[in-house]
C-alpha positions in Angstrom: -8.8 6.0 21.8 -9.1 5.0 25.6 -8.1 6.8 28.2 -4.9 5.6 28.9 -4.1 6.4 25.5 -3.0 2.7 24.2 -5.1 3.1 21.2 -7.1 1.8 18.4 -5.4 -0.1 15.7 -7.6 0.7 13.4 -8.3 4.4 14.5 -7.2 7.2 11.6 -7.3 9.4 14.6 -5.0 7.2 16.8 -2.5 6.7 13.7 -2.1 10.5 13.4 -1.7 11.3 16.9 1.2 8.9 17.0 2.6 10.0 14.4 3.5 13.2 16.4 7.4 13.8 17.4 8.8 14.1 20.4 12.3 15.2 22.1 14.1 12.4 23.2 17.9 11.7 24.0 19.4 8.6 23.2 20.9 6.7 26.1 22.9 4.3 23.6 24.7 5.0 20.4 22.9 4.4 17.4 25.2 2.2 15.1 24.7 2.8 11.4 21.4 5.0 11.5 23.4 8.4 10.9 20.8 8.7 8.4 17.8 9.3 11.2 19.5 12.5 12.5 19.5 15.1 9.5 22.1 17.0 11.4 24.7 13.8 11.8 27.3 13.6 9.2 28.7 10.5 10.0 27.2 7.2 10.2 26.6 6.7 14.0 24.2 8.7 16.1 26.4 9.1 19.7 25.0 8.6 23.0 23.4 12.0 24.3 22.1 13.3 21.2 19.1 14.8 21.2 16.7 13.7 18.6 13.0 14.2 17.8 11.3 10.5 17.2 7.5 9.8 16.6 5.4 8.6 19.6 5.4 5.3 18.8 9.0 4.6 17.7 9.9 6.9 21.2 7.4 4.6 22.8 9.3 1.4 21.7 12.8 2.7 21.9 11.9 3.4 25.6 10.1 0.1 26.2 13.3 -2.4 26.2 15.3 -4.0 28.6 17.7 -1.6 28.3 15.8 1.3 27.3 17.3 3.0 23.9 16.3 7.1 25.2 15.0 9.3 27.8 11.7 10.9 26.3 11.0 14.5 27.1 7.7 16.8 26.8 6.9 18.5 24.0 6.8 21.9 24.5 3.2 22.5 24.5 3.0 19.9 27.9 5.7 21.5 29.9 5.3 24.2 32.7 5.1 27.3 30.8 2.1 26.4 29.0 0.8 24.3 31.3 0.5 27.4 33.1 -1.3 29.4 30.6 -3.9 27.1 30.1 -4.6 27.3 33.8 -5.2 30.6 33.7 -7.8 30.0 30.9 -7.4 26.8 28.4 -10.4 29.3 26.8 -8.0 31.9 25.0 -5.4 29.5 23.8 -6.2 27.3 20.2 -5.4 23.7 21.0 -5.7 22.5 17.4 -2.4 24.6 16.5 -0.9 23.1 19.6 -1.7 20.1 17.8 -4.3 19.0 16.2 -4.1 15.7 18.9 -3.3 17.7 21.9 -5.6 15.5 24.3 -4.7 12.2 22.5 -0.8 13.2 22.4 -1.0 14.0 26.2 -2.6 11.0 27.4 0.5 8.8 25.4 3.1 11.2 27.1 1.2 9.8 30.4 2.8 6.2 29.5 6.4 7.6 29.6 6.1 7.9 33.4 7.7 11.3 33.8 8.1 13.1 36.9 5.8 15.7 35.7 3.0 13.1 34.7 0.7 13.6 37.5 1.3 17.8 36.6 0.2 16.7 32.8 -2.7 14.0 33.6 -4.6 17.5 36.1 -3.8 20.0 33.3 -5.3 17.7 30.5 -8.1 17.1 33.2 -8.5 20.6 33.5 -8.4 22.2 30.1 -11.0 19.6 29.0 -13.3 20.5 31.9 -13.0 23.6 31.3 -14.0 23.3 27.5 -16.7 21.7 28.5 -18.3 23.9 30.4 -18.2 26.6 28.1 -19.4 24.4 25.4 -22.6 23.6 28.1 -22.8 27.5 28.5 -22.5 28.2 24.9 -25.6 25.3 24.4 -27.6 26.7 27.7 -27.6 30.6 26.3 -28.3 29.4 23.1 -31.3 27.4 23.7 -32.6 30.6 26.3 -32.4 33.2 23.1 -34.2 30.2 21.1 -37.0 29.7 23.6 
């Protein structure tokens, strides 16, 4: 995947990671697709429902002229974790965050949300800060080998 997290067609990786939900709101009425929103019993999904679309149907619905719905973070991206992994990303397991945490942040980065530049620095810092335990894990290690 690169790094502004377009993808890679052919990337198992990249497939997974957009299959991933997130909350969005529809901005227009869905006409006939009831069906998408287990909750709806009738046969149109209103304006203002809230709904939980994969990445890349989210990412197309909002891509239009007229864009379809408002994306939200996920959860795991907004403030309150945000926060705890600044206090130490070391403590927290990403992989049951998500097993695509860093590839599912850097697609939220396309929806251009006001907290983007927030998301972008904690992604920034969570991976530097991995890395540099995994640099001290490797230094200590190779000092008890030598």
């Amino acid at each position: 995947m690169d790094i502004l997290g377009s993808g890679d067609y052919f990337s198992i990786d990249d497939i997974l990671a957009s299959q991933e939900k997130v909350p969005c709101v529809l901005d227009l009425p869905l006409m006939r697709l009831g069906y998408l929103d287990p909750t709806s019993e009738t046969e149109h999904i209103p304006r203002g429902t809230k709904i939980d679309f994969p990445i890349w149907l989210a990412s197309a619905l909002k891509n239009q002229k007229t864009p379809v719905v408002s994306v939200d973070l996920p959860k795991f991206y907004k403030d309150s974790y945000r926060e705890i992994l600044a206090a130490d990303a070391q403590v927290v397991d990403l992989h049951k965050l998500g097993p695509y945490f860093y590839s599912v942040g850097c697609k939220l980065l396309s929806f251009q949300h006001q907290e983007r530049a927030d998301v972008s620095r904690s992604l920034f810092e969570v991976s530097s800060q991995s890395i540099i335990s995994m640099l001290s894990w490797w230094a200590l290690k190779k000092r008890n080998l030598c």
